[in-house]
ZAKOLTI-479821 format. One record per residue (C-alpha): x, z, y. Coordinates in steps of 0.5 Angstrom, whole numbers, plus 500, padded with zeros to 3 digits. Last residue first. Example, Ala and Ser with C-alpha at 12.3 -4.5 7.8 and 13.67 -1.06 7.14 Angstrom:
<recs>
<rec><px>527</px><pz>514</pz><py>498</py></rec>
<rec><px>525</px><pz>516</pz><py>491</py></rec>
</recs>
This chain:
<recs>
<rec><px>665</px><pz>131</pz><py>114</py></rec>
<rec><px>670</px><pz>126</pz><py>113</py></rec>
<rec><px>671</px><pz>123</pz><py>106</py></rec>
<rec><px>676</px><pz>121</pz><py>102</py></rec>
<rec><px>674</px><pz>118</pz><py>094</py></rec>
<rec><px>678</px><pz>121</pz><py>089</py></rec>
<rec><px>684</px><pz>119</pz><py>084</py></rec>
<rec><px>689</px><pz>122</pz><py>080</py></rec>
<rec><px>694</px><pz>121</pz><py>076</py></rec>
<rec><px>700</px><pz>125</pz><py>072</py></rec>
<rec><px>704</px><pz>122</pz><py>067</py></rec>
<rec><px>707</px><pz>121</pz><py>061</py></rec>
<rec><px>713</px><pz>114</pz><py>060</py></rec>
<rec><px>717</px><pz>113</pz><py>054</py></rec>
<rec><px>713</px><pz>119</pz><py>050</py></rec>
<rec><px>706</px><pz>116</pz><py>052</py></rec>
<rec><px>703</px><pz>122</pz><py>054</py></rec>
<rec><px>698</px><pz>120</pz><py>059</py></rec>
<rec><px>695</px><pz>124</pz><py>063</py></rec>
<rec><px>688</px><pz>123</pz><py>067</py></rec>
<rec><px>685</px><pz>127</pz><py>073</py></rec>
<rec><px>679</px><pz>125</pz><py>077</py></rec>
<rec><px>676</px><pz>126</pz><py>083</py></rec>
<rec><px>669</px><pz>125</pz><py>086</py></rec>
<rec><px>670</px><pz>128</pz><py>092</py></rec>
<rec><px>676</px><pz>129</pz><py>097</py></rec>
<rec><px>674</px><pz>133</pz><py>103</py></rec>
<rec><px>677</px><pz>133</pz><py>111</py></rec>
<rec><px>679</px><pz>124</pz><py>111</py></rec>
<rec><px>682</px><pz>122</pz><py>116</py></rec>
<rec><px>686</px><pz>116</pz><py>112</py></rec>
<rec><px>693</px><pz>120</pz><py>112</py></rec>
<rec><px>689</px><pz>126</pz><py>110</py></rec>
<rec><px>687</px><pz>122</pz><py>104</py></rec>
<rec><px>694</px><pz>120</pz><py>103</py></rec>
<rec><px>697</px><pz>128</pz><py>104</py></rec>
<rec><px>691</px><pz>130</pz><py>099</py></rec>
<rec><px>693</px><pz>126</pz><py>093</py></rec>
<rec><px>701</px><pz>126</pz><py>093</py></rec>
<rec><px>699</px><pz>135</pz><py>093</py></rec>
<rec><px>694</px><pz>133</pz><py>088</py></rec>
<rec><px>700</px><pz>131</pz><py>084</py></rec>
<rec><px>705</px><pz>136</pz><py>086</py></rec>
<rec><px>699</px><pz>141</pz><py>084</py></rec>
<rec><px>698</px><pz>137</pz><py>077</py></rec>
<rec><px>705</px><pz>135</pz><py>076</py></rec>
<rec><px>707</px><pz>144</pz><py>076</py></rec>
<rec><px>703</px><pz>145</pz><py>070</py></rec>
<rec><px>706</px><pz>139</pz><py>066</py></rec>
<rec><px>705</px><pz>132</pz><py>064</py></rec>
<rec><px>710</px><pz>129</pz><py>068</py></rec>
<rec><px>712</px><pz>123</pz><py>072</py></rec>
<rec><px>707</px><pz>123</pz><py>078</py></rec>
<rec><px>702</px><pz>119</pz><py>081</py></rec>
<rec><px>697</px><pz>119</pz><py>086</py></rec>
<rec><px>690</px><pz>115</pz><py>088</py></rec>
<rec><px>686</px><pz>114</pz><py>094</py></rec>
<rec><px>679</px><pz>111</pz><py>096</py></rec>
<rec><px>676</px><pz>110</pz><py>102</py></rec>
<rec><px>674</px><pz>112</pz><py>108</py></rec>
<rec><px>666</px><pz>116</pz><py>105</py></rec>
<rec><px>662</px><pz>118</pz><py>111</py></rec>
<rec><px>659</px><pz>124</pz><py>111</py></rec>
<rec><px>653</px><pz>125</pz><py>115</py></rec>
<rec><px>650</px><pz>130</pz><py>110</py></rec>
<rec><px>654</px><pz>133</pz><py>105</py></rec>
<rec><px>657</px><pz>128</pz><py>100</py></rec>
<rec><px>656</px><pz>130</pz><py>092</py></rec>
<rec><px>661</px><pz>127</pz><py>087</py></rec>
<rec><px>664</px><pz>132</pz><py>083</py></rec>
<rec><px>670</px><pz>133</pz><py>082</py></rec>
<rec><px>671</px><pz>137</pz><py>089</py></rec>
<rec><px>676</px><pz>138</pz><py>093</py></rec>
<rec><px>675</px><pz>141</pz><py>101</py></rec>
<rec><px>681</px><pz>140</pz><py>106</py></rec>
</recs>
């Protein structure tokens, strides 16, 4: 599957949605376990590439995550 944080769709693509993941953590391993959530949810969708993707993280002491949202598209 093709990730992209940019927004570009290639030619005939069709965009199927959008998908978001979460984790609890602000770490190294949150990022992969994160994108992981996001790919599987895409992919539940049809989706070949994920583009336009975001991270957030937030710190807060009672509750720091890892987020990420994309657009699924089929290429």
């Amino acid at each position: 599957m093709r990730v992209s944080t940019l927004p570009n769709l290639a030619a005939g693509a069709t965009e199927l949605g959008v998908v978001y993941a979460s984790v609890e953590g602000v770490n190294e391993s949150s990022y992969d376990e994160c994108l992981e959530i996001l790919r599987h949810n895409a992919e539940a969708l049809g989706a070949t590439a994920i583009v336009g993707m975001q991270l957030v993280q937030s710190q807060f002491q009672w509750n720091p995550r890892t987020s990420l949202l994309a657009t699924a598209v089929k290429e």
